[in-house]
MARROGU-442472 format. One record per residue: x, y, z of N, C-alpha, C in turn; residue number from 1. Coordinates in pm, 1 decimal. Layout:
REM MARROGU-442472
- n_X_n_Y_n_Z_ca_X_ca_Y_ca_Z_c_X_c_Y_c_Z_num
- X_Y_Z_X_Y_Z_X_Y_Z_NUM
...
This chain:
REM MARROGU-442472
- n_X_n_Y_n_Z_ca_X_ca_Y_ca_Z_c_X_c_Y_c_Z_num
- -11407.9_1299.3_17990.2_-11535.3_1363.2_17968.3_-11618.6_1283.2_17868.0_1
- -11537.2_1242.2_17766.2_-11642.0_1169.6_17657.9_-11663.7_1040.8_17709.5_2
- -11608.8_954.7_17824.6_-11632.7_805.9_17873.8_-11749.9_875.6_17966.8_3
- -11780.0_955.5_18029.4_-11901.8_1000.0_18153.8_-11988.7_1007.7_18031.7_4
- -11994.9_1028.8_17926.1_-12095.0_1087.6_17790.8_-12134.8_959.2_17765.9_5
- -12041.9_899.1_17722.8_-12059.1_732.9_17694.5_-12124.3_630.7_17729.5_6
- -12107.7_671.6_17890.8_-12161.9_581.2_18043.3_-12300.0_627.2_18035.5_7
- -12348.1_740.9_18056.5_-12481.4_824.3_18038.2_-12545.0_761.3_17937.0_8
- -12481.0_760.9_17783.4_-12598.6_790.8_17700.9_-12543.1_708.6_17584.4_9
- -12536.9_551.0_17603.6_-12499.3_461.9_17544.9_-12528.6_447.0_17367.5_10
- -12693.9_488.8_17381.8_-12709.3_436.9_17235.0_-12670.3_578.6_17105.5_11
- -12675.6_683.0_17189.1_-12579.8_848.9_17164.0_-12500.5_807.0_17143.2_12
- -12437.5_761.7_17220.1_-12274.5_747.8_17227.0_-12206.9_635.2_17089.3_13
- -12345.9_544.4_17067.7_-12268.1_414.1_16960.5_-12336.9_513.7_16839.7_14
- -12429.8_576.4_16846.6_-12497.1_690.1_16699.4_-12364.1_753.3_16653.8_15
- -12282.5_826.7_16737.8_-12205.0_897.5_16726.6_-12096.9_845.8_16683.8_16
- -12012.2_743.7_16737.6_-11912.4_673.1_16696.9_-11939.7_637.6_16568.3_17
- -12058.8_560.3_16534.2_-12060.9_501.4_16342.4_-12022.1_673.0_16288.9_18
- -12098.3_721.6_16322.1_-12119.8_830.0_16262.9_-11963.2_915.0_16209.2_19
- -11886.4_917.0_16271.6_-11717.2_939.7_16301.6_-11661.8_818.4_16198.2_20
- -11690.2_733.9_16220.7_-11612.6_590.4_16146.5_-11674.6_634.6_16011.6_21
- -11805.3_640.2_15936.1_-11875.5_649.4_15860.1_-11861.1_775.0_15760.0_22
- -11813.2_850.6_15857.6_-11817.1_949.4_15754.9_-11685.0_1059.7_15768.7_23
- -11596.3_957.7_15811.0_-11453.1_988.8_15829.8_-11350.4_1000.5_15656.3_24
- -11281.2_1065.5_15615.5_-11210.1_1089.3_15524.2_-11097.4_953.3_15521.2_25
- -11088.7_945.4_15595.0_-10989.6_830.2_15627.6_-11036.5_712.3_15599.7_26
- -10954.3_608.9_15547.4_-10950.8_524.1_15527.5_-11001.8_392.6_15616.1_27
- -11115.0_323.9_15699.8_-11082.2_281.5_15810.9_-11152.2_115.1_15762.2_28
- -11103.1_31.9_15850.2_-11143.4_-124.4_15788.5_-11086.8_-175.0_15940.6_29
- -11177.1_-267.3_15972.0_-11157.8_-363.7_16056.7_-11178.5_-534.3_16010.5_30
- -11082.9_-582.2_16030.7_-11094.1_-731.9_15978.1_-11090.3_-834.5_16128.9_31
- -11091.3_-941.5_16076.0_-11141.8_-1068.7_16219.3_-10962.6_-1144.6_16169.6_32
- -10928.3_-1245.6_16230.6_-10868.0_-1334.3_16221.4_-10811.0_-1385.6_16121.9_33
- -10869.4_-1432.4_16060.0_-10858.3_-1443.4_15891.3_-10835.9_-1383.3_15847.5_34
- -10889.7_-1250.9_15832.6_-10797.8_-1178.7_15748.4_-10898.6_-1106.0_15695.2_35
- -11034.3_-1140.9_15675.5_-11136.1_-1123.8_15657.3_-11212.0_-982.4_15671.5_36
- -11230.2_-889.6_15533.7_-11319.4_-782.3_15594.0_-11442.7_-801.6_15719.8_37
- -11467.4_-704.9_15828.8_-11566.8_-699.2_15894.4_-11655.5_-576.3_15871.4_38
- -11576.6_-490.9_15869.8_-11609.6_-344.6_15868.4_-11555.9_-282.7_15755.8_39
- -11587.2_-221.0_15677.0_-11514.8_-42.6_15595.0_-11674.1_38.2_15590.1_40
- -11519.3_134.7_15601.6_-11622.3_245.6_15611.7_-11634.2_324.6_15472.4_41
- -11706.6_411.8_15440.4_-11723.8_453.4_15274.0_-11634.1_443.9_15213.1_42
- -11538.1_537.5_15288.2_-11376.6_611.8_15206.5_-11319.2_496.5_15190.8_43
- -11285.4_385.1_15274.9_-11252.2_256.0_15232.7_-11313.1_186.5_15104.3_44
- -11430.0_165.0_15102.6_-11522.0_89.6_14983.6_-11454.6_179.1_14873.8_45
- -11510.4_264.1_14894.3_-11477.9_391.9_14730.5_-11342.8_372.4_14730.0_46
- -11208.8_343.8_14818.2_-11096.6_320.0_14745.3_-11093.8_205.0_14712.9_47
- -11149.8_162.2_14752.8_-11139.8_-7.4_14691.8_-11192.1_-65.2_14552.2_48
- -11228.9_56.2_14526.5_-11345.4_61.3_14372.4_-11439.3_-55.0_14394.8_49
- -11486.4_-93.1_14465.5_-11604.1_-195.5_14463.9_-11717.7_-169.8_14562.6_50
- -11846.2_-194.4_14535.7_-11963.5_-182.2_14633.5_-11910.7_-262.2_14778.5_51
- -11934.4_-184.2_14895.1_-11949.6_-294.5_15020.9_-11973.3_-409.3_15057.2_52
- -12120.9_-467.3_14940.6_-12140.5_-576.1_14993.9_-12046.4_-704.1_14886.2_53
- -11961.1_-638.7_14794.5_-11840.3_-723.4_14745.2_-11733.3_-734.3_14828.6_54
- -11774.0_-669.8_14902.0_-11585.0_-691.3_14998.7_-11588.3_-716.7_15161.1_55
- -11762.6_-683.7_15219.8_-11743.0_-738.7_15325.9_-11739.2_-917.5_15330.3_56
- -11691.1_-981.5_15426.4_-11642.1_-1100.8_15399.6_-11509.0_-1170.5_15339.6_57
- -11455.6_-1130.4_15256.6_-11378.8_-1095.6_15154.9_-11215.9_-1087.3_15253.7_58
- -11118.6_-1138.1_15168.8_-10997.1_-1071.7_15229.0_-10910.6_-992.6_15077.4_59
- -10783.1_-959.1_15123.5_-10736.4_-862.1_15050.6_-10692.1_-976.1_14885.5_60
- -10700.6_-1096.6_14908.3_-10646.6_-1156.9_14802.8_-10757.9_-1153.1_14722.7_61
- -10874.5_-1099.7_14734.3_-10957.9_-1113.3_14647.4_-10995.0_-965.0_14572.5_62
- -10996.0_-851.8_14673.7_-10928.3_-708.6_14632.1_-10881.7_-644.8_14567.7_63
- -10773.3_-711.6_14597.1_-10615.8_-612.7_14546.7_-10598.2_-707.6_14439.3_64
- -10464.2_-651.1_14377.9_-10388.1_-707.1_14282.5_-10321.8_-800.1_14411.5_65
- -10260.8_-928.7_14372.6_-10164.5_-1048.6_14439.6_-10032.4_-985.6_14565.7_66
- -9964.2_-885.9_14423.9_-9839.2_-814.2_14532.0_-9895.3_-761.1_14640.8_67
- -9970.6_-662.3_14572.5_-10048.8_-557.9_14680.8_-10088.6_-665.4_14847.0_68
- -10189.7_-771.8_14802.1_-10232.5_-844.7_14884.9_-10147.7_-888.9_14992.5_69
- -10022.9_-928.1_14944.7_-9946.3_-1009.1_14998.2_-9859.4_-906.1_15097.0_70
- -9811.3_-791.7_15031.2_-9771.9_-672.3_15107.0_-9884.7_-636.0_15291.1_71
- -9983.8_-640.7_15230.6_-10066.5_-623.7_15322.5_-10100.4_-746.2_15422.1_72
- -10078.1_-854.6_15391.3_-10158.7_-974.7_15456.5_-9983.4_-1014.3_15511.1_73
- -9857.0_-951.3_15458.7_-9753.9_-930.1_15536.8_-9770.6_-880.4_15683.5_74
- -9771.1_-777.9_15686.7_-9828.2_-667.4_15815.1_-9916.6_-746.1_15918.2_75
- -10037.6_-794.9_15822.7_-10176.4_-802.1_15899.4_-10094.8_-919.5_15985.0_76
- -10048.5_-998.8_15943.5_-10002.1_-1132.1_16012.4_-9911.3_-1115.0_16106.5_77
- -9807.5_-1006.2_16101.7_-9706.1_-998.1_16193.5_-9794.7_-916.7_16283.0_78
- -9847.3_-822.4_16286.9_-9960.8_-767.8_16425.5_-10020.3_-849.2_16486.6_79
- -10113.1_-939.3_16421.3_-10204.1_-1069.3_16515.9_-10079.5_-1149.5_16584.3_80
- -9971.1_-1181.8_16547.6_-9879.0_-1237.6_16556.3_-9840.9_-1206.1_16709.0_81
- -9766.0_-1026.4_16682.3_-9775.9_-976.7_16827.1_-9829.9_-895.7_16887.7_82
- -9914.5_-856.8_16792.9_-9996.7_-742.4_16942.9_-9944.6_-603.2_16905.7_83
- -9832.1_-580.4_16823.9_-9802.4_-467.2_16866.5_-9865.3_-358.6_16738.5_84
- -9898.4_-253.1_16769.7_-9961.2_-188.2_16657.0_-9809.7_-142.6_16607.8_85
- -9895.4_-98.1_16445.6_-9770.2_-79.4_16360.3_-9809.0_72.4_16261.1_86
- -9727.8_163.8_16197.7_-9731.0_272.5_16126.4_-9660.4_215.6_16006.5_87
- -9751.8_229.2_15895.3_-9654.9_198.6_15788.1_-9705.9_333.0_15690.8_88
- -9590.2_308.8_15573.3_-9590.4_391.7_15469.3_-9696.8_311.8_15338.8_89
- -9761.2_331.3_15262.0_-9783.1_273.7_15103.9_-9817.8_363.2_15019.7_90
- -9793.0_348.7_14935.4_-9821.1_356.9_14801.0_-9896.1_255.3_14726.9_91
- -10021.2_297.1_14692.9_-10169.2_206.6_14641.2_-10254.6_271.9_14527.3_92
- -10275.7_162.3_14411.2_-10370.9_290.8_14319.9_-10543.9_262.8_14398.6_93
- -10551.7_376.6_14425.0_-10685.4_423.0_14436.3_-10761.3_473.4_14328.2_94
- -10875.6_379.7_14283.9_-10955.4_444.0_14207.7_-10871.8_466.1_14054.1_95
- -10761.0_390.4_14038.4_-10702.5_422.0_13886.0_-10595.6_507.0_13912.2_96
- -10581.2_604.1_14065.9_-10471.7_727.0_14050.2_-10389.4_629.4_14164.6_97
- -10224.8_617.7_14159.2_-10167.2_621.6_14234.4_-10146.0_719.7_14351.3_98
- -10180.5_637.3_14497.1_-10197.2_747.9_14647.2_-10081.2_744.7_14742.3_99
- -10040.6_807.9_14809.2_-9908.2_778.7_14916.7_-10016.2_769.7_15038.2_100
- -10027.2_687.3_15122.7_-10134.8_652.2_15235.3_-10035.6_596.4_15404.6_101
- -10072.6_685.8_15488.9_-9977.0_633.7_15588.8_-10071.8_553.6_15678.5_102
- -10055.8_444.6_15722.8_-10151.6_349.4_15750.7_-10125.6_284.5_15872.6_103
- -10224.0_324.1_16023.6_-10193.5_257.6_16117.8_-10255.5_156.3_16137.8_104
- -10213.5_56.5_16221.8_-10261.6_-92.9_16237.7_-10268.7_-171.4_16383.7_105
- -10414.8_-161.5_16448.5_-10389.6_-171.8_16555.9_-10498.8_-312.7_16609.2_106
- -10448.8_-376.5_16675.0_-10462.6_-528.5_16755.3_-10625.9_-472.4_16818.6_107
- -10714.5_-575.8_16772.3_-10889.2_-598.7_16854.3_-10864.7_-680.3_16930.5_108
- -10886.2_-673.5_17070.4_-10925.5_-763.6_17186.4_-11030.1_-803.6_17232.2_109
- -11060.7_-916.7_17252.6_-11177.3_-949.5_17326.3_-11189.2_-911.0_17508.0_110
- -11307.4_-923.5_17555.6_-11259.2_-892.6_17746.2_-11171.2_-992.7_17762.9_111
- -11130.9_-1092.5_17719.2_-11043.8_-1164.7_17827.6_-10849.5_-1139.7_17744.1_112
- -10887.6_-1043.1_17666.9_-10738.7_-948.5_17657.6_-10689.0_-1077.9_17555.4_113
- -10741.5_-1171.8_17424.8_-10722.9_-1268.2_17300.0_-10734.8_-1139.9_17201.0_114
- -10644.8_-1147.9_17082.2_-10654.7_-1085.1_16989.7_-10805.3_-1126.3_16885.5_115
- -10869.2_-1073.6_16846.8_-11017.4_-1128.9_16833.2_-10986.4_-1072.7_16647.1_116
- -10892.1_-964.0_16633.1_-10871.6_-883.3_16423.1_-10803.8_-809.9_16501.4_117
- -10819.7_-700.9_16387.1_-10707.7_-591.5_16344.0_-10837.1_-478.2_16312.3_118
- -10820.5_-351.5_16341.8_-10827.0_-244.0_16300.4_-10674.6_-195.2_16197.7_119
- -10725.3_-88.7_16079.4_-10652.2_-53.6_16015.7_-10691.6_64.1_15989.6_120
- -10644.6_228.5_15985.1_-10671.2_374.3_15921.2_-10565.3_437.4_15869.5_121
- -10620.5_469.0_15756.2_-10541.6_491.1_15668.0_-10537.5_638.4_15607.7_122
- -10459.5_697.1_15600.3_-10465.8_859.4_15564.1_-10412.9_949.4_15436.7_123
- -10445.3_937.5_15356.7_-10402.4_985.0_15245.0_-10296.4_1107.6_15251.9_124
- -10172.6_1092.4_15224.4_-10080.4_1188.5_15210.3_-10052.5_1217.6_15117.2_125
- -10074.0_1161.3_14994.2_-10049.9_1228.0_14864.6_-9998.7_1362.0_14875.2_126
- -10069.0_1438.4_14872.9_-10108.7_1617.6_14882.9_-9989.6_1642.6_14942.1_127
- -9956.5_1605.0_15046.1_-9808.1_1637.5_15153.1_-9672.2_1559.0_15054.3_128
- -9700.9_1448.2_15018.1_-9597.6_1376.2_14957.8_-9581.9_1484.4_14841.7_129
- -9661.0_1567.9_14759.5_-9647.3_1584.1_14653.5_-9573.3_1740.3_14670.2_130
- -9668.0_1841.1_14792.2_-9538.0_1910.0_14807.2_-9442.9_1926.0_14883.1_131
- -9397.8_1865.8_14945.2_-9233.2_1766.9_14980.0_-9183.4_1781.4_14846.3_132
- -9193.8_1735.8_14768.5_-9164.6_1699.5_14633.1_-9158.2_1856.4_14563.7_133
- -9213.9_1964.4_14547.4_-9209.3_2044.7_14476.1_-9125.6_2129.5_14542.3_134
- -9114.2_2108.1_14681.3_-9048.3_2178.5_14806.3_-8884.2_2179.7_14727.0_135
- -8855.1_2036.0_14711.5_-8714.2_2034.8_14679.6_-8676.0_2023.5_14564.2_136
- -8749.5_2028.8_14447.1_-8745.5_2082.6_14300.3_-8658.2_2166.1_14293.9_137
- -8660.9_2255.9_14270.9_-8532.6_2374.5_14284.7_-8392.4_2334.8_14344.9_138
- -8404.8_2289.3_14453.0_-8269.2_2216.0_14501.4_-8233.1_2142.5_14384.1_139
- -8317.4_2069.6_14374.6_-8250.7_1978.7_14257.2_-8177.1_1974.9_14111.7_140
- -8302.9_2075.3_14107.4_-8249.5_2158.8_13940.2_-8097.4_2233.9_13969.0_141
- -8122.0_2338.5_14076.5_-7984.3_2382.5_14107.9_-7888.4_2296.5_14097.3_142
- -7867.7_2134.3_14189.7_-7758.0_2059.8_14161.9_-7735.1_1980.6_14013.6_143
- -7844.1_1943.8_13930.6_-7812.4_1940.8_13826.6_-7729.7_1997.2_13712.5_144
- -7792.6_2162.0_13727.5_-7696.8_2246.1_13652.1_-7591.5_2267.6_13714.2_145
- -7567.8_2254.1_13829.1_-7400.6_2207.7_13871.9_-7314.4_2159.8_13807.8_146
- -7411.1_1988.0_13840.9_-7304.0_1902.2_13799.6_-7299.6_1911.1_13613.5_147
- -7366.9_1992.9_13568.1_-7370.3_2021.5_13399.2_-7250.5_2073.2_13388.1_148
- -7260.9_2203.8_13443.1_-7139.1_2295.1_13454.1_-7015.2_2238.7_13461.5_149
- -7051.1_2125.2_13532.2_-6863.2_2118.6_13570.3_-6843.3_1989.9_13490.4_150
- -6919.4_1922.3_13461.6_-6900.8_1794.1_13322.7_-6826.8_1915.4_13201.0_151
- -6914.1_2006.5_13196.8_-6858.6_2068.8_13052.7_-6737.8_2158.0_13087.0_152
- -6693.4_2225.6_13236.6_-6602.5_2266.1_13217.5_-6477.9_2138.1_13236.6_153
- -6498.0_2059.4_13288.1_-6398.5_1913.8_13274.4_-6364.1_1893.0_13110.7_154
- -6498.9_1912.3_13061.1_-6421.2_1825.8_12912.5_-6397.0_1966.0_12833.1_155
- -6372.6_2125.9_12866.4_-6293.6_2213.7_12790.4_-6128.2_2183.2_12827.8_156
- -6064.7_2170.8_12722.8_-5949.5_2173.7_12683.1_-5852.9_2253.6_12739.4_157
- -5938.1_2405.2_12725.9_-5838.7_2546.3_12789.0_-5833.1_2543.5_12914.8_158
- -5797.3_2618.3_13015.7_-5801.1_2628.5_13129.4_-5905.0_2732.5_13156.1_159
- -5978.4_2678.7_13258.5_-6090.4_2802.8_13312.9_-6080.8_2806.2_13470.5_160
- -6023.6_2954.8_13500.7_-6015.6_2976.8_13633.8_-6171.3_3039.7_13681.4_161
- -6216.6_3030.6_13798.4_-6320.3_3070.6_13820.2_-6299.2_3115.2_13991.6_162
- -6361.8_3266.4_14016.6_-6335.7_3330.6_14114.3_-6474.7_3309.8_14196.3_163
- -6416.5_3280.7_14358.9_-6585.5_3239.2_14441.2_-6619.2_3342.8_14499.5_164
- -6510.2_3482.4_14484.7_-6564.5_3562.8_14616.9_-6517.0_3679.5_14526.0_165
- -6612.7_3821.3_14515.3_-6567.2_3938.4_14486.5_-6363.5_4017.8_14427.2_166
- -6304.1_3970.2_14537.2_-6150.0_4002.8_14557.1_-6044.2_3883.3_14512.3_167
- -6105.3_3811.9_14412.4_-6064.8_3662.1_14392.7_-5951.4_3605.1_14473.5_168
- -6000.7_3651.2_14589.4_-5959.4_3572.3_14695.5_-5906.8_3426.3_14685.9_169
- -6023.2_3349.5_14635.6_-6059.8_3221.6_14626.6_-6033.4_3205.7_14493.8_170
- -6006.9_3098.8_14430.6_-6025.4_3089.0_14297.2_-6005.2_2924.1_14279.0_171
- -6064.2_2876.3_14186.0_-6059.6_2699.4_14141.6_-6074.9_2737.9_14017.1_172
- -6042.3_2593.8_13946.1_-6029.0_2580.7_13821.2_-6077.8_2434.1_13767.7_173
- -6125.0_2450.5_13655.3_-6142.3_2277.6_13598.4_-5977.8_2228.6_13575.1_174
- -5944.7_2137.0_13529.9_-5841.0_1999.0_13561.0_-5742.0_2072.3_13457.1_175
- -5793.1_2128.1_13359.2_-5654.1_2170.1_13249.8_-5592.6_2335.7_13313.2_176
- -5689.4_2412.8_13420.5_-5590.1_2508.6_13472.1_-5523.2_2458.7_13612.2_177
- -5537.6_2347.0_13676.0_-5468.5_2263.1_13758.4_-5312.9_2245.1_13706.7_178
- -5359.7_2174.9_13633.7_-5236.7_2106.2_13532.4_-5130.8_2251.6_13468.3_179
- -5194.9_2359.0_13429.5_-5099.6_2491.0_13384.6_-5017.4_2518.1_13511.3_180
- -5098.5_2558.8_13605.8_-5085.7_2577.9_13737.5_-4959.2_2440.4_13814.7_181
């Protein structure tokens, strides 16, 4: 339905697309061959902390910090390389705050089917990474004071039996009621 929209009403149809790229939340950048910005779109520039017209042209070694660059111009090279789009994970400071960003990476063709750049969109997960993270807080704390518990009943001297079920059915002990036992 949206290619008959497309076919119809061409210069609609390219209004609309910037318009999507432009004012998308997402992260989006298209580069050429080199390596070379062609395209970002706001959310790109603004993470990049620099005005647009500093970074179109531009590749990531001039950007980023060196690692960062090299992490990235990793990727970019193995896609032109083969063609195949790729999903990655990063972690990037944006703007001064460290972001968790899941970042797809997909091969530009020319008509005669030559890799011509790279598209790249990028999606901020922070927010999800962070509660994942609060999700299993509690788990954690719980196994901590576990393993507290049983460090300190290891290094008591006496014997401590401890019952798991109502009818002490069950019962364990730290290492010195083993040893009575």
């Amino acid at each position: 339905m949206l290619k008959r929209y497309f076919g119809c009403h061409e210069l609609a149809a390219k209004n609309l697309f910037a318009a999507l790229l432009d004012n998308s939340a997402d992260l989006i950048v298209v580069k050429d061959l080199q390596f070379r910005y062609l395209y970002l779109n706001a959310a790109a520039a603004q993470a990049a902390g620099r005005p647009l017209n500093e970074i179109l042209g531009q590749d990531d070694f001039v950007i980023y910090p060196q690692d960062t660059a090299t992490e990235i111009r990793k990727v970019d090279a193995e896609l032109v390389g083969d063609g195949r789009s790729r999903t990655i994970g990063e972690t990037v400071q944006v703007n001064g705050k460290i972001v968790q960003l899941t970042t797809s990476k997909h091969a530009v063709y020319d008509v005669e089917g030559q890799i011509i750049g790279l598209v790249g969109i990028s999606h901020d997960i922070s927010n999800l990474h962070s509660a994942e993270t609060d999700q299993h807080a509690p788990a954690i704390q719980d196994n901590t004071r576990h393993l507290e518990i049983a460090a300190i009943l290891e290094a008591i001297p006496a014997a401590v039996f401890i019952a798991l079920d109502p009818l002490c059915r069950t019962v364990t002990g730290n290492r010195a009621a083993h040893e009575m036992l």
